[in-house]
N, C-alpha and C positions, 0 to 999 in steps of 0.2 A: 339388302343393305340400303338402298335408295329410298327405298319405303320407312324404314328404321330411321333414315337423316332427317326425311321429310317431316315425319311424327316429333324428332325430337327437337326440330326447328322450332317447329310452329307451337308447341311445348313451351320453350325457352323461349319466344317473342310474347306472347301471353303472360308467362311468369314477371317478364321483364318491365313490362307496360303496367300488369299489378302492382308489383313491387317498389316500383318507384312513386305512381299514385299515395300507396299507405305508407311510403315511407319520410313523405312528407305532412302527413296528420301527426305520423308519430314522431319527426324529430322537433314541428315544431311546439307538438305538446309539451313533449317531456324539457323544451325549453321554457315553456310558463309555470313547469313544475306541476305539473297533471300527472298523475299515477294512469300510466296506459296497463291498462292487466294482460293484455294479448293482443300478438304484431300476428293476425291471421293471412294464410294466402290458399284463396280459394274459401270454400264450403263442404259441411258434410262433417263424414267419419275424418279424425285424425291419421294421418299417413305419415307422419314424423314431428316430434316435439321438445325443446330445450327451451330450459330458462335462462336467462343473463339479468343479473340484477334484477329491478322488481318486474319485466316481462316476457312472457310465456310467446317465443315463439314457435307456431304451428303450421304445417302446409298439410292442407287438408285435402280430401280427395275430386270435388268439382271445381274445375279450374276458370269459375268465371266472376270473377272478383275477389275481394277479401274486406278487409277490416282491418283499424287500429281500435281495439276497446277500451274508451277512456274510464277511469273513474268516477262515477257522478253525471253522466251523459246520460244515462237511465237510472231511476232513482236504484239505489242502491239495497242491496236485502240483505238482514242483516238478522246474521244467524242462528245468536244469543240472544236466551229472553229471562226476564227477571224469574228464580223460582228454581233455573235450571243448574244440575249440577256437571260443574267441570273441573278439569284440569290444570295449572299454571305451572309454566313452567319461566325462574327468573334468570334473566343477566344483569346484572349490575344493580341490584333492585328495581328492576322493571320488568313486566311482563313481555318474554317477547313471543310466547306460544299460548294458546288455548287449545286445549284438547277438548273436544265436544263427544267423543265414544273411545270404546276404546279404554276407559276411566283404568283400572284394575290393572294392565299392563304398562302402564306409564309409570317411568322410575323418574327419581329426583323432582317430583312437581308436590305441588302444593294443590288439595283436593277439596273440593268445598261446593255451596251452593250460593248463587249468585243474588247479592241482594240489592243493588244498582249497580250502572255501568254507563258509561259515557265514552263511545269509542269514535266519536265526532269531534268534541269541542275539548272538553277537560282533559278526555284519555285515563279515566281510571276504573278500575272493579272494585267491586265493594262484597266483599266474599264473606260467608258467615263459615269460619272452620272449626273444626267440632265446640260448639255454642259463642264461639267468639267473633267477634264481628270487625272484622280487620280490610281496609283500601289501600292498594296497591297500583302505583302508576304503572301506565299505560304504553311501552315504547311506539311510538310514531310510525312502523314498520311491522310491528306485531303481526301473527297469522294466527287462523284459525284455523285447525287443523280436524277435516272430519272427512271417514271412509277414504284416509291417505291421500287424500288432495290437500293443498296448503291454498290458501284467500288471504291477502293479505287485507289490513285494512284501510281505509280512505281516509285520517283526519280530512277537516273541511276543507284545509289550506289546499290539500293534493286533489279535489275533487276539480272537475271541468267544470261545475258551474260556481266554485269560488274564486273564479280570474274574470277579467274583467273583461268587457266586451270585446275590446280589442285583441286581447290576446286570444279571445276564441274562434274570432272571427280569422286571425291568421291560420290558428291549426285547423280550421276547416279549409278556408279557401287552399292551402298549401297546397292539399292532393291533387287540383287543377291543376293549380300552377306550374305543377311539378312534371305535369304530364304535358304542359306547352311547352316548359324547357324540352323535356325529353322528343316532343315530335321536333323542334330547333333542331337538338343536335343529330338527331336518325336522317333527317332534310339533309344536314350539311355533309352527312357521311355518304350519302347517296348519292350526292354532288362529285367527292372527290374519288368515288369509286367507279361511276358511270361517265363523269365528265360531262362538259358543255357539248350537245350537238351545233355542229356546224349549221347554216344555212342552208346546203341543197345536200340533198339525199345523193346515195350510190348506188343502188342497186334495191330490188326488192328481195326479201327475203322471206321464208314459210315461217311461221307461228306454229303455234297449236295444232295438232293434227289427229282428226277424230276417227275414233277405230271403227269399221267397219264402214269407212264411209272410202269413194274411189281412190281417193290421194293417198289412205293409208294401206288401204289390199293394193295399189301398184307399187308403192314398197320408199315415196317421198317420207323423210323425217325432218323433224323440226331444225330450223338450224340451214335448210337447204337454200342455197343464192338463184334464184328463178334467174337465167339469163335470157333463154331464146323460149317461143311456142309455137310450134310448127313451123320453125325455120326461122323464125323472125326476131329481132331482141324486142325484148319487152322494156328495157330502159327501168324509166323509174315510174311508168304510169301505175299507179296500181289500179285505178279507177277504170282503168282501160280494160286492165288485164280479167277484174273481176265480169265486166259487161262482155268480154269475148267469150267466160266462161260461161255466162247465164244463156249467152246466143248458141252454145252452144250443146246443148241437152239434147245425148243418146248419142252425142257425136264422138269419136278420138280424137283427140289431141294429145300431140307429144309434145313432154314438157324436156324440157334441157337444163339440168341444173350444175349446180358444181359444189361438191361437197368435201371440204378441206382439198388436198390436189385430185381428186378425180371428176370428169364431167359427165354424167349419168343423164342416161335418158328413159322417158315413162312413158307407156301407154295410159292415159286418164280418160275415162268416159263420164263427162259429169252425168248427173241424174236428178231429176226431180225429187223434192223434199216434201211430206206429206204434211198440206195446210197452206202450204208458203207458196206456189206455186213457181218456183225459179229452179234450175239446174245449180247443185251446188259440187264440190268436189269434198269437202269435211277438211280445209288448215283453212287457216287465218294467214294475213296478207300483210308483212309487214312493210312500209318503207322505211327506209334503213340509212339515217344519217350519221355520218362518221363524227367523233368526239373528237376533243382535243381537253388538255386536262385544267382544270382551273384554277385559279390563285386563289389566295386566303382570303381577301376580300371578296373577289368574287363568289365564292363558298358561302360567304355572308350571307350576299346581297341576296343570292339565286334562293338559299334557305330561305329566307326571309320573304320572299315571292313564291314561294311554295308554301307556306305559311295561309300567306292570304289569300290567292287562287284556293285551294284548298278550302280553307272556314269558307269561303263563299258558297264552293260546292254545296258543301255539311247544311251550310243554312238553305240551298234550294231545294235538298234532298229534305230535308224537314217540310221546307212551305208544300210542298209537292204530296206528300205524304199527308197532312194535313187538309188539303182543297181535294184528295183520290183518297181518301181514306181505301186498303185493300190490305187484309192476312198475308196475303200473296208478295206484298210490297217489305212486307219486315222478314228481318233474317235473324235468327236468333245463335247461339252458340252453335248448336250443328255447322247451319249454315255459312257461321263467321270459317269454323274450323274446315270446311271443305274448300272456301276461296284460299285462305289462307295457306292450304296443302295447294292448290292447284300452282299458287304463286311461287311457293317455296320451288316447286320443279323450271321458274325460271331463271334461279339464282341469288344469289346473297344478295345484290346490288337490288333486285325487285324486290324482295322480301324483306330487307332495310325501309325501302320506299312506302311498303304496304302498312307497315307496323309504325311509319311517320303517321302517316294517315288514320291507324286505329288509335295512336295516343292521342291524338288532337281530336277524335273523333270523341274519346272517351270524355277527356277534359271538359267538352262544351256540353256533351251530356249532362256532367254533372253537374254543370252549373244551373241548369232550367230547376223552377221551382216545383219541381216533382215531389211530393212527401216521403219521406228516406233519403231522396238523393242529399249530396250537400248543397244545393243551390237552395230548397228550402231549409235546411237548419241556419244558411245564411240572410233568408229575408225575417227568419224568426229571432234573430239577433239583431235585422235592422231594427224590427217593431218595437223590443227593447229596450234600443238607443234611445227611438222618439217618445219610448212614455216612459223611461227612466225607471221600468223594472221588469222584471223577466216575468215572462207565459209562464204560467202552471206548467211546472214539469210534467206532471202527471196527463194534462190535454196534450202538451205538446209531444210528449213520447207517443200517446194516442194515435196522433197524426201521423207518427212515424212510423206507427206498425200498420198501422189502414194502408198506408201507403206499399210500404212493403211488400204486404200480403197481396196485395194490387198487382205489384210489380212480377212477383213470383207467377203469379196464375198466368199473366202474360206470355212469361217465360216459357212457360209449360206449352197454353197455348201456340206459340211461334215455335218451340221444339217440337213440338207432334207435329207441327205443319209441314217445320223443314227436312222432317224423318222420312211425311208422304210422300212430298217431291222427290225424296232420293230413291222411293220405293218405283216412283213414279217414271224415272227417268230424266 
């Protein structure tokens, strides 16, 4: 069961951190009036799909991104061509279906072959049925209907590239931004969940505890308050406590701890670690300051200071990466989803924390001019501005899939790496 919560944690932190990213592409498109065709989450095969008005939500089976798919953000293919024959079916006098197969079992339409059409600017067909040649407008929403999927179609006005610079430039940058709110509020909830540590520490206490190493075959679990070592209190040094332990390799020491009301004692023999050459025991060393709970302002402030500590980190882990380039240095989905389990086993209040740090971490990602991400469709909107018209869709989509296809290989790359590692040890 612990295994199941942990999986379905880090599951739902991921979905969450997606979800919010594409949900601000798509609320603030469909506020310039952009036809979004599909609010996707994740990649791959479909794993569950509904429509609500004109889009297709999808949760697909790799859970490492998604997509809002606008309108006119890639050029547009379009399904009918003059010569062919089709289906109509009307409401009101307007077409609101085209049948493209299928022809022979379609009741109530109107069957014919297509002698122009305009389903961009004017919205009408121009249909020759049996030798007559008769045009029929266009409904605004109309679909075309082939091998039982419905497409709806794009007039200009609903496409992403008939709004204006500004309005695109919102529904792009939004998916950021949405994820700097979101790392804001996960900070502040982390705040009032874990609370302000005080000034001086109380006590030390075990961390993590590695199997097969002395501290876990002598039977210490995480969670345990180190009091005494070999008779002695250890206080709050940890620094101490770890140097008494490296001095001491192949030796016993009994450790004294207290675990909820009982005080348990260990024989530990630390041991030598192969490469490293120190005596270790296999837990981490926590010091351990007591909380007090914070006010609303405070929640602010402290968010907001974990905010920028934070971005700073993000940006020296890039410059660092960057000056050492190393495989070894990136972590890809695996490797995100194995910290992410590990954290989850330290609780809600850390795993709120972790997931501050992956939205903000996301956010700033996406802003660098990487081709695919949005930071480049955003400087490809600046360039726009300054020569007062828009890139070749056609180069500029170009760019998008170079990039992509870039990024994917990457992916791949840093997933086989992070698979060896775990084969690795």
């Amino acid at each position: 069961m612990e295994l199941l919560r942990i999986i379905f944690l880090t599951v739902l932190m991921f979905f969450v951190i997606v979800t919010v990213h594409e949900w601000g592409h798509y609320y603030f498109a469909k506020r310039a009036g952009i036809l979004v065709r599909e609010f996707a989450i994740g990649f791959g095969p479909k794993i569950f799909s509904y429509k609500r008005n004109e889009t297709q939500f999808t949760l697909r089976l790799l859970p490492f991104g998604g997509y809002a798919r606008m309108a006119g953000e890639d050029p547009e293919l379009v399904a009918i061509q003059n010569g062919q024959t089709v289906s109509l079916r009307l409401e009101e006098g307007k077409v609101r279906k085209f049948y493209l197969d299928r022809l022979d079992s379609r009741k109530n339409v109107i069957r014919g072959e297509i002698l122009d059409f305009d389903l961009v600017d004017n919205l009408h067909v121009k249909l020759d049925v049996d030798g007559e040649s008769i045009t029929y407008p266009v409904h605004p929403q109309a679909m075309l209907v082939a091998k039982g999927k419905e497409t709806q179609i794009a007039p200009r006005d609903r496409q992403y590239g008939s709004k204006t610079v500004g309005q695109r430039f919102i529904s792009i940058l939004a998916g950021p931004v949405m994820n700097f709110i979101l790392a804001f509020v996960l900070f502040a909830l982390h705040i009032q969940m874990a609370g302000i540590a005080l000034d001086k520490p109380s006590h030390l206490q075990i961390g993590e505890v590695m199997k097969g190493m002395p501290a876990a075959e002598a039977g210490v679990q995480q969670g345990d308050i180190i009091e005494k070592i070999n008779g002695k209190p250890v206080g709050t040094d940890a620094a101490g406590m770890i140097e008494l332990i490296t001095e001491s390799k192949d030796k016993e020491m009994i450790w004294t701890v207290k675990r909820d009301d009982q005080t348990l004692s260990f024989s530990i023999i630390p041991r030598a670690v192969e490469d490293q050459g120190t005596a270790k025991v296999g837990s981490t060393i926590i010091t351990f300051f007591p909380t007090r709970s914070a006010s609303l302002g405070e929640t602010f402030t402290f968010a907001g200071k974990d905010m920028v500590n934070t971005t700073k980190l993000i940006f020296q882990g890039f410059g660092q990466l960057i000056n050492q380039f190393s495989m070894d240095d990136l972590g890809g989905p695996v490797r995100t989803f194995e910290v992410t389990g590990q954290i989850a086993k330290q609780g809600i209040a850390q795993l709120t924390y972790w997931a501050a740090i992956l939205s903000l971490y996301l956010g700033i990602f996406n802003l660098f001019p990487i081709p695919a991400l949005d930071g480049s469709r955003l400087v490809f909107l600046g360039v726009e501005a300054v020569r007062g018209k828009p890139i070749d869709p056609n180069r500029e989509g170009m760019v998008h899939f170079i990039g992509f296809a870039m990024l994917f290989l990457l992916m791949i790359a840093v997933t086989y790496n992070d698979i060896l590692r775990l084969f690795n040890g």
